[in-house]
N, CA, C and O atoms as a printed pandas DataFrame, in Angstrom:
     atom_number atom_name residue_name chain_id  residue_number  x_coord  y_coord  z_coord
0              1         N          UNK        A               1    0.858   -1.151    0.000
1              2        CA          UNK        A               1    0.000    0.000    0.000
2              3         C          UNK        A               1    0.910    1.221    0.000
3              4         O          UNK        A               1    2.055    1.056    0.423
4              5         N          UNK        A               2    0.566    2.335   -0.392
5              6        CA          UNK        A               2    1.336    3.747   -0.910
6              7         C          UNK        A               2    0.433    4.721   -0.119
7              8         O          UNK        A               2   -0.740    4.843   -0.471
8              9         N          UNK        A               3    0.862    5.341    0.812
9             10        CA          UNK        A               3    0.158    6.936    0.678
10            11         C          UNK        A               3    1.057    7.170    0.876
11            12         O          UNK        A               3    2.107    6.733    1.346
12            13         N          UNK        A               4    0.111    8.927   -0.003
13            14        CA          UNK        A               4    1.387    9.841    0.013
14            15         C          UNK        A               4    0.927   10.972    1.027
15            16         O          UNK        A               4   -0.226   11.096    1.440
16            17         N          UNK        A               5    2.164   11.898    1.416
17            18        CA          UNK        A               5    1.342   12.766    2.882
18            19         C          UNK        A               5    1.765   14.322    2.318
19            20         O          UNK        A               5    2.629   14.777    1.568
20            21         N          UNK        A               6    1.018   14.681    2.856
21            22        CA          UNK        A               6    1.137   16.026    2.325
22            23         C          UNK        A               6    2.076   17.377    1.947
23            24         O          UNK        A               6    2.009   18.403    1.271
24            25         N          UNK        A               7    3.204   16.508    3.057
25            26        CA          UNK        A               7    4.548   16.882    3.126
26            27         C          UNK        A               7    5.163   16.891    1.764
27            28         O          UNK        A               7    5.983   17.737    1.407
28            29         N          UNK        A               8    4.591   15.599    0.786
29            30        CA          UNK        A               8    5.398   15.288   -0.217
30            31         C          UNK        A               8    6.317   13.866    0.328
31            32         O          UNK        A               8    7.207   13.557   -0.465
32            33         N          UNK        A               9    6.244   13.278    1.154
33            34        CA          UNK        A               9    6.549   11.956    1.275
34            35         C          UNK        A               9    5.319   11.019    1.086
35            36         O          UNK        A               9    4.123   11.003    1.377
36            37         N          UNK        A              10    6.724    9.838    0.110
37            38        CA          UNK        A              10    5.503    8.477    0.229
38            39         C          UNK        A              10    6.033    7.530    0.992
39            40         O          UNK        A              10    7.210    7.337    1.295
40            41         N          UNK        A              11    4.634    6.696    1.406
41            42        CA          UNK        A              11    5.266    5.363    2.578
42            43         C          UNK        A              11    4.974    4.523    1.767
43            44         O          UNK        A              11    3.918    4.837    1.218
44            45         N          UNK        A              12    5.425    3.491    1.361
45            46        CA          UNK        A              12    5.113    2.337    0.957
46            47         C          UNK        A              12    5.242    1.422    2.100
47            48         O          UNK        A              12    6.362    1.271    2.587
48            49         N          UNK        A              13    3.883    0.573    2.760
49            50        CA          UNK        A              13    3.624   -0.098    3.510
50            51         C          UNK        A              13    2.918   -1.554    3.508
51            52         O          UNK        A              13    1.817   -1.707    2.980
52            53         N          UNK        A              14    3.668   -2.686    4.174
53            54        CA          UNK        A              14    3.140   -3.897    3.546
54            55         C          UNK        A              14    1.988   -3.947    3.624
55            56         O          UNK        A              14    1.563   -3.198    4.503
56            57         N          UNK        A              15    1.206   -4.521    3.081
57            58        CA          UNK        A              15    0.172   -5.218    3.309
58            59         C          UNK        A              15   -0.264   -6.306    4.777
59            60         O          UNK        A              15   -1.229   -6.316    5.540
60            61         N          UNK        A              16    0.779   -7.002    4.686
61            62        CA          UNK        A              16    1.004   -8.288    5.408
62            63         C          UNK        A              16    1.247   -7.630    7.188
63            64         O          UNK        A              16    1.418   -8.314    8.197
64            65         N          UNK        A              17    1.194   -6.338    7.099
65            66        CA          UNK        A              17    0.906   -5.761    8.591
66            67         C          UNK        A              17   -0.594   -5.392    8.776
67            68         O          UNK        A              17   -1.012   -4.725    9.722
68            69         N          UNK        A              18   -1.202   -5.794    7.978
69            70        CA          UNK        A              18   -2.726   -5.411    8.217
70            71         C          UNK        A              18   -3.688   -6.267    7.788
71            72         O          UNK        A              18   -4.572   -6.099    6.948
72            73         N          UNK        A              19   -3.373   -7.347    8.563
73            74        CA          UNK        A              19   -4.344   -8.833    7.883
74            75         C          UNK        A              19   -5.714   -8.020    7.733
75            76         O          UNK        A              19   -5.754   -7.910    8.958
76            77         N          UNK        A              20   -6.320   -7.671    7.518
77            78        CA          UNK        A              20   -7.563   -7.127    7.089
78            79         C          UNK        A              20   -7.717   -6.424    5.756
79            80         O          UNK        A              20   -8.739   -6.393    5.070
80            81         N          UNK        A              21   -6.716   -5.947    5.534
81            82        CA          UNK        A              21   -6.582   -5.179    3.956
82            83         C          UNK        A              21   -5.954   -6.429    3.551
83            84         O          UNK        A              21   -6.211   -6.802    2.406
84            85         N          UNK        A              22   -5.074   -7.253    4.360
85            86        CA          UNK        A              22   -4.432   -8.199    3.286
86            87         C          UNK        A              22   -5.490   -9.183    2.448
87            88         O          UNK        A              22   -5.479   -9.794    1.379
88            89         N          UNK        A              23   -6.235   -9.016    3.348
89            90        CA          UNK        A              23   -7.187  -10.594    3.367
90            91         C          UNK        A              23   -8.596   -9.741    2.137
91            92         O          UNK        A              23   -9.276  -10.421    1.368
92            93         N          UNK        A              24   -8.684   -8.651    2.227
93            94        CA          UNK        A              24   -9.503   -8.059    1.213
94            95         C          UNK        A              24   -9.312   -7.825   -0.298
95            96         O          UNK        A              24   -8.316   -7.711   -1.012
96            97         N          UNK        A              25  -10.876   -7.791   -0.555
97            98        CA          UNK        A              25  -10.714   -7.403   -2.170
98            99         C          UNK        A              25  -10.043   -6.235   -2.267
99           100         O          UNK        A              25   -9.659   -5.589   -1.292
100          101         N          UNK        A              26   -9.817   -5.809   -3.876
101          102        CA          UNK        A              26   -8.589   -4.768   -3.838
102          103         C          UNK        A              26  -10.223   -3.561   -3.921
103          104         O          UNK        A              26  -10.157   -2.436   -3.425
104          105         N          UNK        A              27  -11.264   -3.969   -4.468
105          106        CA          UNK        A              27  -12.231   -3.136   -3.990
106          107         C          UNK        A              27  -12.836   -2.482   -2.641
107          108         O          UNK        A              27  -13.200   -1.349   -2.328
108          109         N          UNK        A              28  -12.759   -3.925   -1.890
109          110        CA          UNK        A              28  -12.774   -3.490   -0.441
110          111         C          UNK        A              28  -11.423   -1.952    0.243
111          112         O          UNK        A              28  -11.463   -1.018    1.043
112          113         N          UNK        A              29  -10.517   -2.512   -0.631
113          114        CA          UNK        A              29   -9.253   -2.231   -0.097
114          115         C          UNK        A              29   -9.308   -0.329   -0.741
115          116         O          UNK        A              29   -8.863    0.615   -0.088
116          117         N          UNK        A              30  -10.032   -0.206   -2.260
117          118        CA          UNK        A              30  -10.096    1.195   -2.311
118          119         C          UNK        A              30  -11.384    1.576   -2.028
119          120         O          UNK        A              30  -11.966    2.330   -2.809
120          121         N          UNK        A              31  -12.155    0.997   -0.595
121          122        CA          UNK        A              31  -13.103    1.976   -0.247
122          123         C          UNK        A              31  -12.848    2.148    0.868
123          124         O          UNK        A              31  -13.494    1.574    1.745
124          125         N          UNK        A              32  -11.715    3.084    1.184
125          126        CA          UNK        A              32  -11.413    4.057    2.014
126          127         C          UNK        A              32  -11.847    5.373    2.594
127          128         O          UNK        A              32  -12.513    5.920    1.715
128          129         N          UNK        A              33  -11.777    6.233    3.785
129          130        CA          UNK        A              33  -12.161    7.580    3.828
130          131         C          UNK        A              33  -10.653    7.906    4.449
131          132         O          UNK        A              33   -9.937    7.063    4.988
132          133         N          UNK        A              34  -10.284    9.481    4.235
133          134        CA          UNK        A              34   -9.672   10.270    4.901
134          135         C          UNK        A              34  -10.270   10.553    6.697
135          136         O          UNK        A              34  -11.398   10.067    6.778
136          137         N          UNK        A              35   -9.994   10.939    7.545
137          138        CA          UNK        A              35  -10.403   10.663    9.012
138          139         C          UNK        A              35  -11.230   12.200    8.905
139          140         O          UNK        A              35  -11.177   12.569    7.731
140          141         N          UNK        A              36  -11.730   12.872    9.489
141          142        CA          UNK        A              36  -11.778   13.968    9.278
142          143         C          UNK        A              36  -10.619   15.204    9.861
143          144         O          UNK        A              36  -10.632   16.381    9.499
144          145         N          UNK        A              37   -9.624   14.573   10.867
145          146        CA          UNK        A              37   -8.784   15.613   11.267
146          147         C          UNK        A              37   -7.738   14.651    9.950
147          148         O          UNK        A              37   -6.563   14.590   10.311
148          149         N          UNK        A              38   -7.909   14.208    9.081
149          150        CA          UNK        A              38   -6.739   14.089    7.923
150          151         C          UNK        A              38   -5.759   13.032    8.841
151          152         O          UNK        A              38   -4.964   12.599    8.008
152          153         N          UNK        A              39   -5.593   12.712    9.521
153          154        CA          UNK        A              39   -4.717   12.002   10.255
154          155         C          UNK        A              39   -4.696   10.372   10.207
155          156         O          UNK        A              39   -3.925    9.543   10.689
156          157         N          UNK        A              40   -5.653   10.290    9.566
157          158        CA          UNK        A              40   -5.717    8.740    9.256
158          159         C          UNK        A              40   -6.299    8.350    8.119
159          160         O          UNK        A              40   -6.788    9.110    7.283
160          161         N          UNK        A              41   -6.242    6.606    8.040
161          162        CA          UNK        A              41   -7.356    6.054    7.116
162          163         C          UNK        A              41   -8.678    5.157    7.767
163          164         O          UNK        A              41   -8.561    4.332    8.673
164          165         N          UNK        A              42   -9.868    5.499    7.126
165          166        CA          UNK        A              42  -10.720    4.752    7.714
166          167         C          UNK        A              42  -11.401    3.408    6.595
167          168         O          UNK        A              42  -12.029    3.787    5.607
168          169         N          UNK        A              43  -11.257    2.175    6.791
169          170        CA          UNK        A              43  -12.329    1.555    5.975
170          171         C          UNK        A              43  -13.367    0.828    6.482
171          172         O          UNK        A              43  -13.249   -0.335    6.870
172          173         N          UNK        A              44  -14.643    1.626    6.500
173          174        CA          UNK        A              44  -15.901    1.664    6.886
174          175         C          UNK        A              44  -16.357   -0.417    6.972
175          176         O          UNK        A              44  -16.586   -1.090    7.977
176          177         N          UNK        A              45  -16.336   -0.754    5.833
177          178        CA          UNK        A              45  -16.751   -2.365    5.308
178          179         C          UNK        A              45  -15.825   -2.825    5.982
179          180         O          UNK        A              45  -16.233   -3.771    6.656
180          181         N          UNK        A              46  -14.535   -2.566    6.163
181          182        CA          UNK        A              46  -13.351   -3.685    6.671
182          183         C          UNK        A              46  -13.608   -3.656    8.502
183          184         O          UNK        A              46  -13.655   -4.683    9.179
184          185         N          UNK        A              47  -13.743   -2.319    9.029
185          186        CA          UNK        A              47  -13.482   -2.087   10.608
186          187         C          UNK        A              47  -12.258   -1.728   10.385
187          188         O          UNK        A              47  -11.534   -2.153   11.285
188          189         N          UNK        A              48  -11.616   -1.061    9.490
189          190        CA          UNK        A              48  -10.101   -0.848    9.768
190          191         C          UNK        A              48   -9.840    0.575    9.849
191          192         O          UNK        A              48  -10.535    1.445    9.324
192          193         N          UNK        A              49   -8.814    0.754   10.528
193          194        CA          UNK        A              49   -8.524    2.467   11.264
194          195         C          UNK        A              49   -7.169    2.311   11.186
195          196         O          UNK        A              49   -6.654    1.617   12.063
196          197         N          UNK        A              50   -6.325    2.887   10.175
197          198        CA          UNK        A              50   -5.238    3.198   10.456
198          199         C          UNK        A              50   -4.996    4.715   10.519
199          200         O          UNK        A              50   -5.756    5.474    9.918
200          201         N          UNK        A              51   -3.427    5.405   11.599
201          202        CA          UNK        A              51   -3.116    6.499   11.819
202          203         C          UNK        A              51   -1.710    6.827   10.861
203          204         O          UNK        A              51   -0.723    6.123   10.651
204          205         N          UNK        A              52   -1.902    7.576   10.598
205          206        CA          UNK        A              52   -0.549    8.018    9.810
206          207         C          UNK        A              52    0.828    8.178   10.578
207          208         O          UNK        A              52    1.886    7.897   10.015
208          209         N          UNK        A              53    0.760    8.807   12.358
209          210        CA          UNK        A              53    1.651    8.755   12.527
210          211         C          UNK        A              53    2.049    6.969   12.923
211          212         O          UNK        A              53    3.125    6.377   12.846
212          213         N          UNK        A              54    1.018    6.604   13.249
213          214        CA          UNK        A              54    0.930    4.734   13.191
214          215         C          UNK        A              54    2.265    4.325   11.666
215          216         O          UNK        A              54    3.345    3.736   11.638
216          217         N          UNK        A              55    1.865    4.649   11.178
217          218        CA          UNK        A              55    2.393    3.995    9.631
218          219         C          UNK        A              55    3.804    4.673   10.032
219          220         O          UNK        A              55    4.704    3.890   10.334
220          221         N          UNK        A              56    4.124    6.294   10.066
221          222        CA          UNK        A              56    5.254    6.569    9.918
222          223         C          UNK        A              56    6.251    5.518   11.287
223          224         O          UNK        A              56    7.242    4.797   11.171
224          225         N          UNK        A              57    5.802    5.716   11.926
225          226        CA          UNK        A              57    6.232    5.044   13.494
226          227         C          UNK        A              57    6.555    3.340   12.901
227          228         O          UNK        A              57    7.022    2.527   13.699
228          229         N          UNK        A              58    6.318    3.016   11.754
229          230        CA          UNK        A              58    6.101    1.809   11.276
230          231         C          UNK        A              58    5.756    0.323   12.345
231          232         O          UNK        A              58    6.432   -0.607   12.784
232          233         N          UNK        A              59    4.777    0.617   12.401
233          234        CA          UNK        A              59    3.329   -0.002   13.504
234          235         C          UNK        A              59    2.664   -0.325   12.206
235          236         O          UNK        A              59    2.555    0.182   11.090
236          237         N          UNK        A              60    2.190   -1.608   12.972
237          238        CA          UNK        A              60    0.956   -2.443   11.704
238          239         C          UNK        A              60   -0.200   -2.660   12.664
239          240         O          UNK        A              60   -0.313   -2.029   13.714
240          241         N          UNK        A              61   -1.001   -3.531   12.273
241          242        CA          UNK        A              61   -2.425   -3.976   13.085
242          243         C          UNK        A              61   -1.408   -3.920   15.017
243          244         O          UNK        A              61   -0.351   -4.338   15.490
244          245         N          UNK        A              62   -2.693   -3.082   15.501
245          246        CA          UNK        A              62   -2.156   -3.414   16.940
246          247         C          UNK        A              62   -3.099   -4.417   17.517
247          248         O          UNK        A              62   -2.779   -4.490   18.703
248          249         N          UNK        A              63   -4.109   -5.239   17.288
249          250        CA          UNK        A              63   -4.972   -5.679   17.483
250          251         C          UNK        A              63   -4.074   -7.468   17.072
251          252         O          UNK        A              63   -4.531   -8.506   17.551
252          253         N          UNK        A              64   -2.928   -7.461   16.232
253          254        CA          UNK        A              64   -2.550   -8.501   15.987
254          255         C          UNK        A              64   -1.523   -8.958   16.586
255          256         O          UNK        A              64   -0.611   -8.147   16.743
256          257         N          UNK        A              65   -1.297  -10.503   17.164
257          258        CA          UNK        A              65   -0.202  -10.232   17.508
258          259         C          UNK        A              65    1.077  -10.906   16.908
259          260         O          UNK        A              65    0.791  -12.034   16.505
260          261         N          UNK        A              66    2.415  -10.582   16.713
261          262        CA          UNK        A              66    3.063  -10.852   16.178
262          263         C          UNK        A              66    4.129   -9.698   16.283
263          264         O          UNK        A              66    3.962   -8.611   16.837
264          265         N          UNK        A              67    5.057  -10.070   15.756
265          266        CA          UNK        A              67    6.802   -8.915   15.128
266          267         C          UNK        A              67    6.168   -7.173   15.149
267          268         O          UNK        A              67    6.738   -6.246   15.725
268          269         N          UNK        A              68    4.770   -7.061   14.308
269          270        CA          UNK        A              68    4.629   -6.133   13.830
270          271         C          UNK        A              68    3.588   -5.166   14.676
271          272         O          UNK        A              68    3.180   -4.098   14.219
272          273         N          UNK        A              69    3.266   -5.614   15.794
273          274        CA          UNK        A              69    2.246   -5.097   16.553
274          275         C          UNK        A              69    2.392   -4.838   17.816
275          276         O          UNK        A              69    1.602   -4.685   18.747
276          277         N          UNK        A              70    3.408   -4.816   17.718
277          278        CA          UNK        A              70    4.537   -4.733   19.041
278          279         C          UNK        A              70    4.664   -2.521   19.126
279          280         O          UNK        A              70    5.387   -1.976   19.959
């Protein structure tokens, strides 16, 4: 997954840290919202909430456990 932030940086971020986008259609996967303070992603159908400074901090699902949720 790619966002880009407003700064002008992009993250490229696995997938495989967010068994929920992993495990989704790539449709599921682009029906996303912006948060309204811009600070995150929301996907409504999935239950998924990611934070941007989450991603930069390179944090995956905290709900999972494993290497990446730590």
């Amino acid at each position: 997954m790619w966002v880009e932030l407003d700064d002008g940086r992009s993250l490229g971020i696995p997938l495989a840290w967010f068994p929920r986008l992993l495990q989704a259609t790539a449709e599921q996967r682009h029906a996303f919202r912006i948060s309204p303070s811009g600070n995150g992603l929301h996907w409504p159908d999935l239950d998924e909430d990611i934070s941007v400074e989450g991603l930069i901090a390179g944090r995956g699902d905290q709900t999972a456990a494993g290497p990446r949720a730590a």
